[in-house]
Backbone as a ProteinNet text record, in pm:
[ID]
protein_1_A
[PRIMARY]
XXXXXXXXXXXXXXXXXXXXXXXXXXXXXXXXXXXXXXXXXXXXXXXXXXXXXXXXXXXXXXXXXXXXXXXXXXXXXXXXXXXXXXXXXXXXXXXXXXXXXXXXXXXXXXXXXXXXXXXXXXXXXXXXXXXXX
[TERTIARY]
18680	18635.1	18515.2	18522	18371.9	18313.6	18144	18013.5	17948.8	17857.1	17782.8	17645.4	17603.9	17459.2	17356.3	17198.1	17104.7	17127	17037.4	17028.7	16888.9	16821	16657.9	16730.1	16625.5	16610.6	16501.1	16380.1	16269	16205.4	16061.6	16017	15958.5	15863.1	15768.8	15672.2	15692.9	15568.6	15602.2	15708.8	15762	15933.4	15901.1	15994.6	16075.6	16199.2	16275.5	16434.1	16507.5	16620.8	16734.9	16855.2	16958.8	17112.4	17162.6	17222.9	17376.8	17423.5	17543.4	17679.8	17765.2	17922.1	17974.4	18037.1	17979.3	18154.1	18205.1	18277.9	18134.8	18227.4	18179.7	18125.1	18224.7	18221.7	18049.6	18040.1	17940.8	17841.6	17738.1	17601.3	17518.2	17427	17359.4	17226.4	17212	17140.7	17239.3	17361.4	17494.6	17447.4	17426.6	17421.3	17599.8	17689.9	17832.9	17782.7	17885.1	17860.3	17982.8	18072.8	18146.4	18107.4	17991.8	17957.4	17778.2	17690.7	17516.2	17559.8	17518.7	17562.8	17372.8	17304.9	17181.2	17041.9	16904.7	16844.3	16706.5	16625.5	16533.6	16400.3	16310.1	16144.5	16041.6	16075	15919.3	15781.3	15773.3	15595.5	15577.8	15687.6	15670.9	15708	15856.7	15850.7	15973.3	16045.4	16158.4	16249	16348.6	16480.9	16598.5	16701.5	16812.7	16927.2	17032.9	17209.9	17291.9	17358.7	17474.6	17593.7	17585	17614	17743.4	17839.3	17997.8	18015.3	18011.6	18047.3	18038.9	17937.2	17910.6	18064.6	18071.4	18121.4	18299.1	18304.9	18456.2	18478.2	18399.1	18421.1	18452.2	18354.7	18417.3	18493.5	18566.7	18712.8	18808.5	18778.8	18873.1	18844.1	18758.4	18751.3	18628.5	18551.1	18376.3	18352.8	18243.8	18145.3	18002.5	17925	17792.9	17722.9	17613.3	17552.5	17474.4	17427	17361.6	17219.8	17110.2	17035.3	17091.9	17220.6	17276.4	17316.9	17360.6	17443.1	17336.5	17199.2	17107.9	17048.4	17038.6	16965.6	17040.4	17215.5	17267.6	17278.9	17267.3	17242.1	17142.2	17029	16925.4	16868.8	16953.2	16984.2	17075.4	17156.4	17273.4	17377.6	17414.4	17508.4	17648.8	17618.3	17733	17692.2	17814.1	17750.7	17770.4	17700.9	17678.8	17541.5	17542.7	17423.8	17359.9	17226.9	17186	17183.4	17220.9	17228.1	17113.6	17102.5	17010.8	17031.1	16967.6	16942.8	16875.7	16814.6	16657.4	16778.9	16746.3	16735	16761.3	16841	16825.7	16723.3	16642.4	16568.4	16601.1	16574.8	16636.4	16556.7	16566.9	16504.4	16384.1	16257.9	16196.7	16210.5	16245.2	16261.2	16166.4	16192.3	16068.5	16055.9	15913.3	15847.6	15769.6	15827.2	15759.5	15709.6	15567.3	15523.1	15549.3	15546	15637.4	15511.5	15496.3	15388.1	15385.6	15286.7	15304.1	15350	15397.2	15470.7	15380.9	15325.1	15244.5	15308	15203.4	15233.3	15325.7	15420.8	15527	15455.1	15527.6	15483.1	15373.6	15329.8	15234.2	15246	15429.2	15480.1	15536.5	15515.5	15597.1	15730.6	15717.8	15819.8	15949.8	15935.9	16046.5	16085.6	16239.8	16236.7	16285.8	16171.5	16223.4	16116.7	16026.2	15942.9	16036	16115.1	16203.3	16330.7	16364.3	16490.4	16394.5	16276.9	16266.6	16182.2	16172.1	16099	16277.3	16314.9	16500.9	16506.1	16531.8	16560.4	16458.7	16366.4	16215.7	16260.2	16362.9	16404.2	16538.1	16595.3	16709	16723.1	16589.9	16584.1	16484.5	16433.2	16328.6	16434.3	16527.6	16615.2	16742.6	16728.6	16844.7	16748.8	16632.6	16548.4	16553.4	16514	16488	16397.9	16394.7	16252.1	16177.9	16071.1	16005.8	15918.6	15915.5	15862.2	15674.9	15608.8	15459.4	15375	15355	15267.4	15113
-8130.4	-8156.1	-8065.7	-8002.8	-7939.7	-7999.2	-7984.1	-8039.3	-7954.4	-7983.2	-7912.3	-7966.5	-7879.2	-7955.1	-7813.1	-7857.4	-7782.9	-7751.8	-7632.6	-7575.8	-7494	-7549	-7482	-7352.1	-7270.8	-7079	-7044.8	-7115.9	-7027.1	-7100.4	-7067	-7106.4	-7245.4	-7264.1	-7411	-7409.1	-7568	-7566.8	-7482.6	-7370.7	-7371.1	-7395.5	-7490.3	-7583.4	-7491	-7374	-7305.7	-7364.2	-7405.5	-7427.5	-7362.5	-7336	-7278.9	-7418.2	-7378.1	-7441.8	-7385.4	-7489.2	-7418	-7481.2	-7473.4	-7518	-7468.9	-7538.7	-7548.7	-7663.4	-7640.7	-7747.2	-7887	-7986.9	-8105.7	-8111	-8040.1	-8060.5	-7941.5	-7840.5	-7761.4	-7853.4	-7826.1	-7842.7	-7769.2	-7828.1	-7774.4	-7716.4	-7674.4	-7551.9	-7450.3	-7475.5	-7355.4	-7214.8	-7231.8	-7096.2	-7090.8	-7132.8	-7150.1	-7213	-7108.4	-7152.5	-7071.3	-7114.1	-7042	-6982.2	-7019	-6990.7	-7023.8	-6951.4	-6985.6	-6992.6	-7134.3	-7182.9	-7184	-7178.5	-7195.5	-7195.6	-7250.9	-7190.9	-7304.8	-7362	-7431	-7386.9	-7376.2	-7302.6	-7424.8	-7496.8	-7580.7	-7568.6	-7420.3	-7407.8	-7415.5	-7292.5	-7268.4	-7328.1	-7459.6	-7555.1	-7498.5	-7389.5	-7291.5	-7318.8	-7375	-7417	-7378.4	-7329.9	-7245.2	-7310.3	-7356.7	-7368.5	-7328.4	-7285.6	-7228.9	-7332.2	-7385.3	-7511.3	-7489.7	-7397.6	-7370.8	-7334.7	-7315	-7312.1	-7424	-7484.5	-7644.7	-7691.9	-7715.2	-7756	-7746.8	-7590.4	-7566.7	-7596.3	-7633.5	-7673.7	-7801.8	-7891.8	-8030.8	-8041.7	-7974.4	-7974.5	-7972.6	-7858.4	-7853	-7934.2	-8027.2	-8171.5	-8153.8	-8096.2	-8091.4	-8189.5	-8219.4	-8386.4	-8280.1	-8341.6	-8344.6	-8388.7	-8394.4	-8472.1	-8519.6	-8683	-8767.9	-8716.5	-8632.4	-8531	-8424.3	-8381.4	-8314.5	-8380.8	-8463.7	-8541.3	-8581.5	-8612.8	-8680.6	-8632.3	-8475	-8391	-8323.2	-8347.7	-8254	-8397.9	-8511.1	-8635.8	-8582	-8527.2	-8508	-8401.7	-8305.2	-8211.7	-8166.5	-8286.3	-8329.9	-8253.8	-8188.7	-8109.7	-8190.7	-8284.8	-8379.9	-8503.4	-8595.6	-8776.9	-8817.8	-8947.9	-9050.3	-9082.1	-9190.1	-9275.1	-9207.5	-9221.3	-9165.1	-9260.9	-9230.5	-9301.2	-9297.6	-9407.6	-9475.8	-9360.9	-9262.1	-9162.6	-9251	-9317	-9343	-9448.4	-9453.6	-9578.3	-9700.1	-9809.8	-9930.9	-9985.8	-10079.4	-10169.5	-10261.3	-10293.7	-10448.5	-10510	-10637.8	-10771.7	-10792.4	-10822	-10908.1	-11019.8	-11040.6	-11171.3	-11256.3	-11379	-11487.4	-11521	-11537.9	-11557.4	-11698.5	-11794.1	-11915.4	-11905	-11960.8	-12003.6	-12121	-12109	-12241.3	-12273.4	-12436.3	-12506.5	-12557.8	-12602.6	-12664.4	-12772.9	-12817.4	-12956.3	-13038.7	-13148.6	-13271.7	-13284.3	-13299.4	-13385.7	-13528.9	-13550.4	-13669.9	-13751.6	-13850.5	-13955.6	-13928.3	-13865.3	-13801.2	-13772.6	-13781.3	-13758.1	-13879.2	-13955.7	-14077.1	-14037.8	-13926.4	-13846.2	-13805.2	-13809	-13798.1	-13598.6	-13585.6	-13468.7	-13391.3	-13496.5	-13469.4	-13280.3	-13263.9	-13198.8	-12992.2	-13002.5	-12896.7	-12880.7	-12993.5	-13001.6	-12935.8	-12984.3	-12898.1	-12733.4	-12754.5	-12604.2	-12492.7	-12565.3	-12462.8	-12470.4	-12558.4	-12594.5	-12484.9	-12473.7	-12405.6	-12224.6	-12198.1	-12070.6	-12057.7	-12139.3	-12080.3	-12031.2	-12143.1	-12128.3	-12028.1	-11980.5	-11803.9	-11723.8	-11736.7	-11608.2	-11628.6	-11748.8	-11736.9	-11705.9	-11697.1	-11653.1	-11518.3	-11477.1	-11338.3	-11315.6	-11179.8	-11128.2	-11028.7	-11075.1	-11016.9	-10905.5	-10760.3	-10678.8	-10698.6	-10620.5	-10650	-10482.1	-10472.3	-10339.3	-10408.4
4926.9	4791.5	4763.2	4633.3	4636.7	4556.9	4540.6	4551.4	4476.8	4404	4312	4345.6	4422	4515.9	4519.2	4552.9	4557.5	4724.3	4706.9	4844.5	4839.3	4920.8	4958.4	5032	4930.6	4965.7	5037.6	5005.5	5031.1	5181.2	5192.6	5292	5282.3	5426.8	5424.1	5328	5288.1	5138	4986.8	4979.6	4854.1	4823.6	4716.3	4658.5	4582	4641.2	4541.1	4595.9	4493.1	4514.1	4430.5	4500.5	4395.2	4414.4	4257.3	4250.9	4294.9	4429.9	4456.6	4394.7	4420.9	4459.6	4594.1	4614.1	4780.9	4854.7	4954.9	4994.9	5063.7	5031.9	5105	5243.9	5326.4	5441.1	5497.1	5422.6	5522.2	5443.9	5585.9	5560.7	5449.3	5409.9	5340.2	5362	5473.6	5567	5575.7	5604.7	5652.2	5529	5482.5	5409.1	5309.3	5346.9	5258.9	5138.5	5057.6	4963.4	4879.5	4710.8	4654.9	4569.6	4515.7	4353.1	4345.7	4285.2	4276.1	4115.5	4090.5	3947.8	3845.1	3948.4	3911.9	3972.8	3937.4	4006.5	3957	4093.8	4031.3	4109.2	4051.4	4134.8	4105.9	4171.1	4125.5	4156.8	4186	4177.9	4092.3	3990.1	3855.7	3739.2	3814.5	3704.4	3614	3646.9	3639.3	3636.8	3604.5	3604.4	3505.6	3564.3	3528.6	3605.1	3484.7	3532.1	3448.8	3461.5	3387.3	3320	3188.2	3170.6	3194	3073	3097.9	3213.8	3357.5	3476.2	3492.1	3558.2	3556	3532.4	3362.6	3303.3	3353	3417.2	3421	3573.5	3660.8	3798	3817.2	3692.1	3691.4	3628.7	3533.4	3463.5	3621	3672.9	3816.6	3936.6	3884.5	4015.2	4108.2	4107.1	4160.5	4132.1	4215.6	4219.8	4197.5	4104.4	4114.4	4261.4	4315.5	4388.2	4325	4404.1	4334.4	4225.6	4305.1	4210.6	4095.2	4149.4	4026	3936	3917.8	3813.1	3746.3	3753.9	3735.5	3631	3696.8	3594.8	3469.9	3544.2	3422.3	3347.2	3346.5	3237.2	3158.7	3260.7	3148.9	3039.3	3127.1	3026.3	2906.6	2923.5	2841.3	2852	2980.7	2993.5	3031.2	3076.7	3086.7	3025.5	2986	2946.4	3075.8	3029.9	3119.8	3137.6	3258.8	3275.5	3423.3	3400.8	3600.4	3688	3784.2	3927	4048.3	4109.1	4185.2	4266.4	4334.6	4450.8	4587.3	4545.3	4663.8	4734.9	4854	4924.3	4895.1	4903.6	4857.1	4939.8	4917	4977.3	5082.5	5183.5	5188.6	5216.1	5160.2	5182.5	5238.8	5239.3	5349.8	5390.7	5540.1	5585.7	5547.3	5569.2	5559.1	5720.3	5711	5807.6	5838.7	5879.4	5873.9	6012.3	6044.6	6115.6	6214.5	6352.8	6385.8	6435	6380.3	6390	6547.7	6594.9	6692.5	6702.3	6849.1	6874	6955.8	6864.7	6927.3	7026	7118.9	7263.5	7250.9	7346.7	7370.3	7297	7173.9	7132.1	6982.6	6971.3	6911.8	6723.6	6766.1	6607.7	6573.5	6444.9	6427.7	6363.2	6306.2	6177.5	6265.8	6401.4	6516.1	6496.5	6442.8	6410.8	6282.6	6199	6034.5	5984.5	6081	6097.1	6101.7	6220.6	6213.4	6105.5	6040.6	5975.2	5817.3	5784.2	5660.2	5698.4	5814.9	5856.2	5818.6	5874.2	5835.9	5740.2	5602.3	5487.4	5418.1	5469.4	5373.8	5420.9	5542.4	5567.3	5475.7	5473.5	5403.9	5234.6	5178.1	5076.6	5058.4	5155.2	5140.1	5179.8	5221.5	5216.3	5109.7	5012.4	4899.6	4816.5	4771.7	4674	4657.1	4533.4	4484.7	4509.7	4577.5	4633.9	4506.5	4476.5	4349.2	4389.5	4338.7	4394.8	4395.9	4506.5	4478.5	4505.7	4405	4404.7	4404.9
[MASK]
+++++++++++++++++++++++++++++++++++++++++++++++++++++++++++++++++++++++++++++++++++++++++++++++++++++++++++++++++++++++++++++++++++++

């Protein structure tokens, strides 16, 4: 399948990328590539694609990559909506503290004590975890 993906040109610490078409399968260090559709420099903030190419590769069945598709949304070179790139999150566990256990005899509550310590975990991990900046 081919791919319509960036590929770093330059050296360490500058941010120049070109825009390839490219099969799926090589890496994107490999240097392969079919077509340089474009061109992005972000020292300078520079950015160049060639929309009707673009345009006629995904007529012939190219995939954007997740950053490409993103930007040609935003450049309005294609419709549609942009897509989540980053990482999904997952979850933080809950962390309950396990209290100590009175010495023999010590508890009258017997072992009503662990049954809501579980109850108080399950319902921290069916809750929505609300973000905290």
């Amino acid at each position: 399948m081919l791919m319509i993906r960036l590929q770093r040109v330059a050296r360490k610490h500058i941010p120049i990328f070109r825009v390839v078409l490219t099969d799926s399968k090589n890496s994107t260090k490999s240097g392969k590539f079919h077509e340089v559709l474009g061109s992005f420099n972000l020292k300078t903030n520079e950015k160049t694609v060639d929309a009707e190419r673009v345009k006629y590769w995904i007529s012939k069945g190219a995939q954007p990559s997740g950053t490409m598709h993103n930007y040609l949304v935003h450049e309005k070179i294609i419709a549609g909506k942009k897509i989540n790139v980053l990482p999904r999150r997952t979850p933080i566990k809950a962390k309950v503290k396990a209290e100590e256990k009175p010495a023999q005899g010590g508890s009258a509550s017997g072992g009503k004590e662990e049954v809501k310590a579980e109850s108080t975990i399950e319902k921290a991990a069916e809750a929505p975890v609300a973000k905290t900046e």
